[in-house]
Structure formats: C-alpha cells, structure tokens
C-alpha positions as CSV (number, residue, x, y, z in Angstrom):
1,X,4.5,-1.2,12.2
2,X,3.3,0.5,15.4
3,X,1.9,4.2,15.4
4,X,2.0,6.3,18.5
5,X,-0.5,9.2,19.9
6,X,-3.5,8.0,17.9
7,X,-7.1,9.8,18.1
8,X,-10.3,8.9,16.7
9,X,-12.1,11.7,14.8
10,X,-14.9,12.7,12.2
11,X,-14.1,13.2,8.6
12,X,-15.6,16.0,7.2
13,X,-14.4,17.6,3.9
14,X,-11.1,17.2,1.9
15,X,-10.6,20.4,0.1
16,X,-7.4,18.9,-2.2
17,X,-5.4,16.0,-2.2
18,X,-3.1,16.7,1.3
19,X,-5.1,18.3,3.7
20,X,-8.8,16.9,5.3
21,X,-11.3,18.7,7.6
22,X,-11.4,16.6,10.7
23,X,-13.5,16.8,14.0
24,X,-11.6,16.3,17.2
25,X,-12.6,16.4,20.5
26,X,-15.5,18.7,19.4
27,X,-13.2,20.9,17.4
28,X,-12.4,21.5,13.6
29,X,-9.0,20.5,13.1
30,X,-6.5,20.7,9.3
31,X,-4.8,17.5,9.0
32,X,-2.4,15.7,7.0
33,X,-3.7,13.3,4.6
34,X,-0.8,10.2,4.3
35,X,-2.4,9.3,0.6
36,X,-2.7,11.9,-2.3
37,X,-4.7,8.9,-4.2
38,X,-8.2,9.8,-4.6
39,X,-10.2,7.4,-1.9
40,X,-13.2,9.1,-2.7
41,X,-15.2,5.7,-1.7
42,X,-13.4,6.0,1.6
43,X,-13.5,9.9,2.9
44,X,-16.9,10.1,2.6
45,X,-18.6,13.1,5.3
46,X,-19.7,11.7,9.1
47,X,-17.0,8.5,8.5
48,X,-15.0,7.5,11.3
49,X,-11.0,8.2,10.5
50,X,-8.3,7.4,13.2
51,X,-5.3,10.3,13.6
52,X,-1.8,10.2,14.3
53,X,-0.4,13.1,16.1
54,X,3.0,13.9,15.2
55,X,4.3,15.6,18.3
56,X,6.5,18.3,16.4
57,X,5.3,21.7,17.3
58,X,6.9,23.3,13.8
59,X,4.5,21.2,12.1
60,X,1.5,22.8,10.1
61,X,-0.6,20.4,11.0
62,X,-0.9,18.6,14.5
63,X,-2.2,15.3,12.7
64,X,-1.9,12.8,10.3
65,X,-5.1,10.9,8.7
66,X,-4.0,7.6,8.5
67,X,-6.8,5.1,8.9
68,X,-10.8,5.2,7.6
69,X,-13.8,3.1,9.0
70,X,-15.6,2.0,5.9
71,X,-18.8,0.3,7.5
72,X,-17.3,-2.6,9.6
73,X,-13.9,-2.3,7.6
74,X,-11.0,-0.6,9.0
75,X,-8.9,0.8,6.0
76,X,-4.9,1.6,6.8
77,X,-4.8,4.9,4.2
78,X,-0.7,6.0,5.1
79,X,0.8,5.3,1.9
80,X,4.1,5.3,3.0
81,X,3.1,2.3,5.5
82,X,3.1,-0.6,2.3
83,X,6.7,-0.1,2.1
84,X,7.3,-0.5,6.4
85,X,5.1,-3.2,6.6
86,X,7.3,-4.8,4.0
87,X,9.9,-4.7,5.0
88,X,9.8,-5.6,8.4
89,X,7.6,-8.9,7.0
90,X,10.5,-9.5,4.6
91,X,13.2,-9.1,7.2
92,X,11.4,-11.2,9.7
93,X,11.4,-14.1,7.0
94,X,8.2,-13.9,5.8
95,X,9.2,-13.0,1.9
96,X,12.6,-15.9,1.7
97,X,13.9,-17.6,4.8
98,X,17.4,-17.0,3.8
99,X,18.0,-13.3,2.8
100,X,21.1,-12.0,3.3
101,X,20.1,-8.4,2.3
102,X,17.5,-6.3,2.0
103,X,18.4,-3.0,0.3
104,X,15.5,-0.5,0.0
105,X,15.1,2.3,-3.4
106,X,17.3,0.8,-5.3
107,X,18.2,2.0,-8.8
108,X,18.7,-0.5,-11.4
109,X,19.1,1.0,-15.1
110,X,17.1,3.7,-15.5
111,X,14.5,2.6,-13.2
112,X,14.1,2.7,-9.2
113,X,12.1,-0.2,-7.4
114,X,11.2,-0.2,-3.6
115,X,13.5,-3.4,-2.8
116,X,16.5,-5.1,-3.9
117,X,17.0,-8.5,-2.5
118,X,19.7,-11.7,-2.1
119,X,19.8,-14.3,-0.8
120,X,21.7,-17.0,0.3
121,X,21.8,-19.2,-2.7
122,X,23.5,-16.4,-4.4
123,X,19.6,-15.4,-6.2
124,X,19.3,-11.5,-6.9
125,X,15.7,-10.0,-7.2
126,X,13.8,-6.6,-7.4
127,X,10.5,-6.2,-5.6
128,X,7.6,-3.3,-6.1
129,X,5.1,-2.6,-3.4
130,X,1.3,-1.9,-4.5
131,X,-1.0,-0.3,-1.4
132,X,-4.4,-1.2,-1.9
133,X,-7.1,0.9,0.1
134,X,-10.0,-0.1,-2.9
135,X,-12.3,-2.9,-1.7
136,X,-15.6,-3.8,-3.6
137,X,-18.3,-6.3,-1.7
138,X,-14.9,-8.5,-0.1
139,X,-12.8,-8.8,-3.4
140,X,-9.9,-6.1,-3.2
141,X,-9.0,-4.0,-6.2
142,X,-5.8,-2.2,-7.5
143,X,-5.8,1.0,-8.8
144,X,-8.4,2.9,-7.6
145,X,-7.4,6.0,-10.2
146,X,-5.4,5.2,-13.1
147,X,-1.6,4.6,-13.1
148,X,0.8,4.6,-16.1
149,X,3.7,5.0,-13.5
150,X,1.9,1.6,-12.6
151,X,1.8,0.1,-15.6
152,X,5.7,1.0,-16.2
153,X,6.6,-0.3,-12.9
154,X,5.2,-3.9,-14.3
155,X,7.5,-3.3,-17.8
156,X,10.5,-2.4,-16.1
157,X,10.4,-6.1,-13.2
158,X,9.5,-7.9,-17.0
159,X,13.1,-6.7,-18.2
160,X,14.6,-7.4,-14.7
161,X,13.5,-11.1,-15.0
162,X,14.7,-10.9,-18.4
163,X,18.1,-9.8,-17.7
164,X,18.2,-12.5,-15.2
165,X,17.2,-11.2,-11.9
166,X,14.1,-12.0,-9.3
167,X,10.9,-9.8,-10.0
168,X,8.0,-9.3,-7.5
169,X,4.9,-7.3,-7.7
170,X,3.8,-6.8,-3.8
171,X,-0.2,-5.9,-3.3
172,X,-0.3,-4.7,0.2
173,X,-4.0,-4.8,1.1
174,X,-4.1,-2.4,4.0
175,X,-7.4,-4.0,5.2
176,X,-8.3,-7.5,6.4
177,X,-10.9,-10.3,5.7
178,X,-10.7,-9.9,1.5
179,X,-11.8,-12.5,-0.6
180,X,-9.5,-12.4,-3.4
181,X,-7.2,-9.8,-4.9
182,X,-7.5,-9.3,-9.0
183,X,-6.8,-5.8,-11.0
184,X,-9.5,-3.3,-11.5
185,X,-10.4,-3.5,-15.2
186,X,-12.9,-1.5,-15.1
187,X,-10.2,1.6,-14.0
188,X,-7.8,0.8,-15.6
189,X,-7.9,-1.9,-18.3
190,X,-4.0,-1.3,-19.0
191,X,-2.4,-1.9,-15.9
192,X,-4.5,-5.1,-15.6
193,X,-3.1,-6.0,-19.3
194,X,0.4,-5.5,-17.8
195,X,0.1,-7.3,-14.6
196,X,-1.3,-10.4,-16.4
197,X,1.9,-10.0,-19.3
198,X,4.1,-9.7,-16.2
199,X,2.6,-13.2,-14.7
200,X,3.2,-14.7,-17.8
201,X,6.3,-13.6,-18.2
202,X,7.4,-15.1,-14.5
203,X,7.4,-11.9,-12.7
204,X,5.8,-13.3,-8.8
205,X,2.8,-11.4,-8.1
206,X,1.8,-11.6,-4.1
207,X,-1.3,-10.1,-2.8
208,X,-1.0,-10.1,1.3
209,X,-3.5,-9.2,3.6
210,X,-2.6,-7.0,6.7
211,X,-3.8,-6.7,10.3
212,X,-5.1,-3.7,10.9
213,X,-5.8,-2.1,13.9
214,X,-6.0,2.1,14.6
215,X,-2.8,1.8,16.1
216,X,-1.2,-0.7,13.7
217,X,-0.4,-2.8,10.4
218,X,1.1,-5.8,9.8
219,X,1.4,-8.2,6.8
220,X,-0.8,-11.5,7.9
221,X,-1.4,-13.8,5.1
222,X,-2.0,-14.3,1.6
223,X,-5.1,-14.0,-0.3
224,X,-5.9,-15.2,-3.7
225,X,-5.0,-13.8,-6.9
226,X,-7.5,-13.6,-9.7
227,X,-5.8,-12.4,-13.2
C-alpha cells in the first residue's frame, strides 16, 4: 500500500489516545493518530514520526501520524494498514495460489473476522489480522496492552476449524529485520495461552514481515514463530 503527501515531523506530546502534538516545518501541528493502542515505547518526545496529509479541507486535522523512527527502526503505526497490506498480498497470491475469492468483514455466527476465503479446491477458511508495532531487542511481540477481544478472536477461528472451515491467525509486523515473532507473556499471559491452544488445535498462525518505507508497506516474508 502506497501513501501520498507524506511529511517528516517531530513528535512531541500525545495528550489521549487520537490526537498527537507534532512539529512541522517549525510549527505546532494536531494530528491524527492512525492507532488508539498505547505505543508508549514508540511516541516517545524528540522521535522522528512520518505524516500523511489527507488533503480534505473539512478535516480537523490536516495530518495523519502513521509511521515512528524507533532508533534505526522504522515502525508503520496506521492500524488500519494490516488489513490493506493483506489483502493486496493475499490477492496477489502470496497467502494460496488458487483463491477464487477474497471476501473482507465477514460475519460467521456470532462472530466477525477480517477475511473470508476459497479456493479453488472447493477449501473455505476464515483469516484474522494481528498489527504488531511492539519490538524488543529484534524479536517482535503481540500485544503490547492486553486484549480479551484478542484472546476471543483465537476462540472463535478454534470453532471455525472445528466446524470444518480454514482458520488463520495473521501477525502483521509493520517493521522489518525481526528475529522471530512469539506472544508477549509477560503482557498478556492469556492471549499467549490462546494462541498456543489455537496451534494445537490446527488453527495456521503466520507471522509476516513488511517493508516499510515512510511512504509505504508491503508484506515481504516470513519470520519465525516461537510459541
């Protein structure tokens, strides 16, 4: 995915979850914050952080915050782009060679997952995207705050494969040159418990790398997954 009318800037405060406090060409400006998580090991004061401007005058704010520098790291922050980078690495081949569709928000029982898949062998699956923004010396964690919607997420693809369908866990890792992937335990104990019951149970779990660049992301390769 491609972003357009993109400025560097200075972070400087985040007073709550959707606005920041950015320096721009010498000048204070509000912007939008693409990630309500917490990233408090990201958005630190004096950082470098990479803007989109959105170009619509009615707009509040004249900029999204959608990238962080994190020492020599560049962090992809937009929340929204797991899904988009997803999907256009699914459609492009990249998660089965032979899909036939590729059906995004789909409700499925009382649950809603990002992705709803077949194929050409007649094979039906479900598929959850996981961003992950949390890196600790190289090894790339997930959650960095806990999640029960996470850890539901995981119950609800273990009754999917259970009723017969496909279930994938995607971890998106919005940054490049990671070690491994594994769940942070030290969070969130529970959700790791769940992903690791998932595994067992057969539900895939992928952990892909991205690309990233200030003006783009794009799913690369896979890393490896330590449960």
């Amino acid at each position: 995915m491609q972003y357009r009318n993109v400025k560097m800037g200075i972070f400087l405060a985040r007073p709550n979850r959707f606005i920041a406090h950015v320096e721009v060409d010498g000048r204070v400006e509000v912007v939008h914050v693409k990630n309500t998580g917490r990233c408090k090991e990201l958005l630190l004061p004096g950082v470098t952080v990479w803007l989109e401007e959105s170009g619509n005058p009615a707009r509040k704010t004249r900029y999204d915050l959608i990238a962080v520098e994190k020492g020599s790291l560049l962090v992809n922050m937009d929340a929204q782009a797991p899904n988009k980078v997803f999907g256009e690495w699914a459609m492009a081949g990249g998660f089965r060679s032979d899909l036939i569709l590729l059906r995004p928000e789909t409700t499925w029982g009382s649950s809603r997952f990002d992705f709803y898949w077949e194929d050409q062998q007649g094979r039906k699956g479900f598929v959850e995207v996981k961003g992950v923004t949390l890196e600790d010396n190289g090894h790339a964690r997930f959650p960095d705050a806990p999640t029960e919607r996470g850890v539901k997420h995981l119950e609800e693809l273990i009754r999917c494969q259970e009723e017969g369908y496909e279930a994938t866990v995607c971890f998106v890792i919005q940054m490049a040159g990671m070690k491994d992937f594994s769940p942070n335990d030290a969070t969130h104990p529970a959700f790791g418990e769940a992903l690791r019951r998932a595994a067992r149970s057969g539900v895939t779990v992928l952990a892909m790398e991205c690309d990233v660049t200030p003006h783009s992301l794009t799913i690369a390769w896979p890393v490896e997954i330590c449960l």
